[in-house]
C-alpha positions in Angstrom: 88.3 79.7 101.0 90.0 79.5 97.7 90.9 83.6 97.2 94.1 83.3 97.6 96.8 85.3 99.3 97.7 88.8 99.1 101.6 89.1 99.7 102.7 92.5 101.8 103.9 95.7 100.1 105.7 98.9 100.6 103.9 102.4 100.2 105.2 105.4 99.8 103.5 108.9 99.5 102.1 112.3 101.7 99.6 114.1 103.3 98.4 117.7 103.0 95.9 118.4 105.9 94.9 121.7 106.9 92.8 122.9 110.4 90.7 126.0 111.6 89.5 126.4 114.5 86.0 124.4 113.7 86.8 122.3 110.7 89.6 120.7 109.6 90.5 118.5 106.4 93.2 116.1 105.4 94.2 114.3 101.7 96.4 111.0 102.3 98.0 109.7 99.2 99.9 106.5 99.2 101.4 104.6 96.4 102.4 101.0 96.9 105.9 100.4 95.5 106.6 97.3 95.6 105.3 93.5 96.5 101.6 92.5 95.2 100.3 95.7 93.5 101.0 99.1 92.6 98.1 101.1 92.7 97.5 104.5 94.5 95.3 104.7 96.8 93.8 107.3 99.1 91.9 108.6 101.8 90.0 112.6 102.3 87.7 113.4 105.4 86.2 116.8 106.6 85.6 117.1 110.4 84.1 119.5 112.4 85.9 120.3 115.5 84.1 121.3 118.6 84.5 120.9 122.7 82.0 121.4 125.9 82.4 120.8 129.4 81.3 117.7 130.8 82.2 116.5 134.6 84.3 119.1 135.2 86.4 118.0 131.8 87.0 119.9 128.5 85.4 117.5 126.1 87.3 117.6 122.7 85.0 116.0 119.7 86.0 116.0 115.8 82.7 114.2 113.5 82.5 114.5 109.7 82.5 112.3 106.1 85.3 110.5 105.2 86.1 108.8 102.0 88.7 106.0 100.7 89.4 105.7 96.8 92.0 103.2 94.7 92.6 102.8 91.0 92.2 99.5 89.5 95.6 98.3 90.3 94.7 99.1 94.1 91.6 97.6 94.3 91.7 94.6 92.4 94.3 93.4 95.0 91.5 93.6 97.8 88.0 93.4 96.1 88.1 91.6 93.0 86.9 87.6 92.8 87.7 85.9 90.2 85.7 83.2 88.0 88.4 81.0 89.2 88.0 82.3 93.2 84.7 82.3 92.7 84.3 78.8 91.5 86.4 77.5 94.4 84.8 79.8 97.4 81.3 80.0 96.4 81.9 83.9 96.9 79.9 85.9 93.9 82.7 87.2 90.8 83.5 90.9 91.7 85.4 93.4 90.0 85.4 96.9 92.0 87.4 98.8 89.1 88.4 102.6 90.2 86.2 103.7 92.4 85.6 104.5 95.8 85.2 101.7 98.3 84.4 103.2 101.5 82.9 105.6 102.6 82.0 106.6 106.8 80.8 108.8 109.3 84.2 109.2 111.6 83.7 110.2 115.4 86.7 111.3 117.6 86.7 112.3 121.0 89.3 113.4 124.0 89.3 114.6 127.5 91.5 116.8 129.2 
């Protein structure tokens, strides 16, 4: 479609994450290293944690917000269209910036 490709990468980085018994949280923060960018990225959610019986099963659920963030660097890899890209795809020019660029509703589950 005329965007061009994005070459793979190597990321490096850590988590902190951290649990009660009804709510836990978690910070991921990777930085790519090497191959097409070099911008850090990340990812935070908050879940609440919770179980009932169901079928004769212990039903485990987590739900909550989560959010995923990248500087510029990051972003522009993924979102950004060119006037060039957007001349040859017919896609709209874009540039996302340092921002957050998705953000969900995250529903786990297990039985035991």
């Amino acid at each position: 479609m005329g965007l061009g490709d994005i070459d793979g990468t190597t990321k490096s980085g850590g988590f902190l994450e951290y649990e009660t018994q009804r709510f836990s949280t978690r910070l991921e923060l990777p930085q790519c290293v090497d191959g097409c960018h070099d911008g850090l990225y990340g990812e935070t959610e908050v879940m609440y944690n919770g179980a009932f019986d169901a079928f004769s099963k212990r039903v485990f659920f987590a739900v909550g917000p989560s959010i995923a963030f990248g500087e510029d660097a990051y972003n522009s890899t993924f979102f950004k269209v060119s006037v060039a890209q957007s001349a040859a795809s017919g896609i709209s020019q874009h540039d996302l910036g340092g921002a957050s660029f998705l953000t969900g509703y995250t529903p786990r589950r297990s039985c035991r």
